[in-house]
C-alpha positions as CSV (number, residue, x, y, z in Angstrom):
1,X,-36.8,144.0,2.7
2,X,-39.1,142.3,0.4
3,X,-37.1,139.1,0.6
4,X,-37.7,137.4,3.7
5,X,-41.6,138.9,3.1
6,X,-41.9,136.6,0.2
7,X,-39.9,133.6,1.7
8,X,-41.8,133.8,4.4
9,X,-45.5,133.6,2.3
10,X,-43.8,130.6,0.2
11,X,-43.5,128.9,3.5
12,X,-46.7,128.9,4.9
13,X,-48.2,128.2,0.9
14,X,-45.4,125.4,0.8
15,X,-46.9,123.8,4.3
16,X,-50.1,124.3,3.3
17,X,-49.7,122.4,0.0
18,X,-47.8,119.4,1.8
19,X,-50.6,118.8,4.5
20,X,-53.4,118.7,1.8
21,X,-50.8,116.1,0.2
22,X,-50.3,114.0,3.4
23,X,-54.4,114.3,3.8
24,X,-55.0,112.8,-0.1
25,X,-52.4,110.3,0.6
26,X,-53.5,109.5,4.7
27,X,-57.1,108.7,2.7
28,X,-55.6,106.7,0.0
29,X,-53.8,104.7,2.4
30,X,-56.7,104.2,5.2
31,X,-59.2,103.2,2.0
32,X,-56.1,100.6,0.8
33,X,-56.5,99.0,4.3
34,X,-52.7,100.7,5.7
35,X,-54.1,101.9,8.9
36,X,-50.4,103.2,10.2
37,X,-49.4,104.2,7.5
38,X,-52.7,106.3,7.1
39,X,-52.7,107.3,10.4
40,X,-49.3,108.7,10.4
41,X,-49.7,110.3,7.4
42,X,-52.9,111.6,9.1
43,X,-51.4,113.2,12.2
44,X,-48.8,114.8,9.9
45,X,-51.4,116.5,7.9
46,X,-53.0,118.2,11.4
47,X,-49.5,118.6,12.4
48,X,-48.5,120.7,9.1
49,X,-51.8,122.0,8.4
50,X,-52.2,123.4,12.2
51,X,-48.6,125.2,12.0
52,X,-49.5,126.6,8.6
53,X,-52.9,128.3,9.7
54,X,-51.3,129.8,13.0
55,X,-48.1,131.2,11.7
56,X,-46.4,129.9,14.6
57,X,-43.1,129.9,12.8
58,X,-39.8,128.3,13.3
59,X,-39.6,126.6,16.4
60,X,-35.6,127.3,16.8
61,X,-36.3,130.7,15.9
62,X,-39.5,130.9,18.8
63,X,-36.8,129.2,21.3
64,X,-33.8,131.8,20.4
65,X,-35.8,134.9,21.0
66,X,-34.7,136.2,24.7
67,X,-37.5,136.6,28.2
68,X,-37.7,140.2,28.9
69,X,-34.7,140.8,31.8
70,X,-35.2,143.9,32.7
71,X,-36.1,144.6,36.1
72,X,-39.2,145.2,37.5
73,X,-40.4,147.9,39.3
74,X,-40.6,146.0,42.6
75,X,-36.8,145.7,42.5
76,X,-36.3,149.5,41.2
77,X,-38.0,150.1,44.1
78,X,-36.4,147.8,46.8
79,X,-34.2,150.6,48.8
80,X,-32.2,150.7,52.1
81,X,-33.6,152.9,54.3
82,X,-30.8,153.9,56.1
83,X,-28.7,154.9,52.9
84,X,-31.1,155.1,50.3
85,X,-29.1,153.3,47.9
86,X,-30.4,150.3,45.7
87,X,-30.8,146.5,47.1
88,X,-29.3,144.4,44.6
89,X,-30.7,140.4,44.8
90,X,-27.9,138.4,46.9
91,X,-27.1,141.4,49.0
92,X,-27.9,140.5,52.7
93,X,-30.7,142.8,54.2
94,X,-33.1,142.6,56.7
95,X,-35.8,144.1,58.7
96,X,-35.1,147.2,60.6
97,X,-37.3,148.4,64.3
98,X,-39.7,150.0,62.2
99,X,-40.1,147.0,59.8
100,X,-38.2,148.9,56.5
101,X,-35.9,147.1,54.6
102,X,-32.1,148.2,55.3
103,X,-29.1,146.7,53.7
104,X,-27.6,144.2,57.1
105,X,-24.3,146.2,57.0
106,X,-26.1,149.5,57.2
107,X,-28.1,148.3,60.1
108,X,-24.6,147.0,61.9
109,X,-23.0,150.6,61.6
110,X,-25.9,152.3,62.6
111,X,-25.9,150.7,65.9
């Protein structure tokens, strides 16, 4: 389990090192008179050096991780009152006399 512990510390050392690099040489080109070049190399040094200090990781790996799908209690809770079984989203339902929820086919037979 120490593996991907130590990768992960020679990661954010390796950034680090590589956006004080791009700084020295954003200076060294600005001071030349290469404003792009210095300016690029510049916004690459925030870029790196921003990512490095925050630990924000892998991007892919941020995008690949899964939204919480479970359901929520307002569905858990969302009953017929006729039958007092679950309504599932896409089921057709509607408002009964007394204004409770009741799945559209219970509502049919109970008439």
């Amino acid at each position: 389990m120490d593996l991907p512990e130590n990768l992960g510390n020679r990661d954010g050392l390796a950034r680090k090192l590589i956006a004080v690099g791009l700084a020295v040489f954003a200076l060294w080109s600005l001071r030349k008179g290469k404003r792009t070049r210095g300016v690029l190399a510049g916004v690459g040094a925030i870029a790196l050096g921003y990512s490095a200090s925050t630990e924000s990781g892998d991007v892919m790996e941020q995008a690949s991780e899964r939204p919480d799908t479970e359901p929520t209690n307002r569905t858990e809770q969302l009953r017929c009152a006729i039958c007092e079984e679950s309504i599932v989203p896409g089921q057709s339902r509607t408002p009964n006399e007394n204004n409770e929820i009741v799945h559209q086919d219970c509502l049919q037979a109970s008439a």
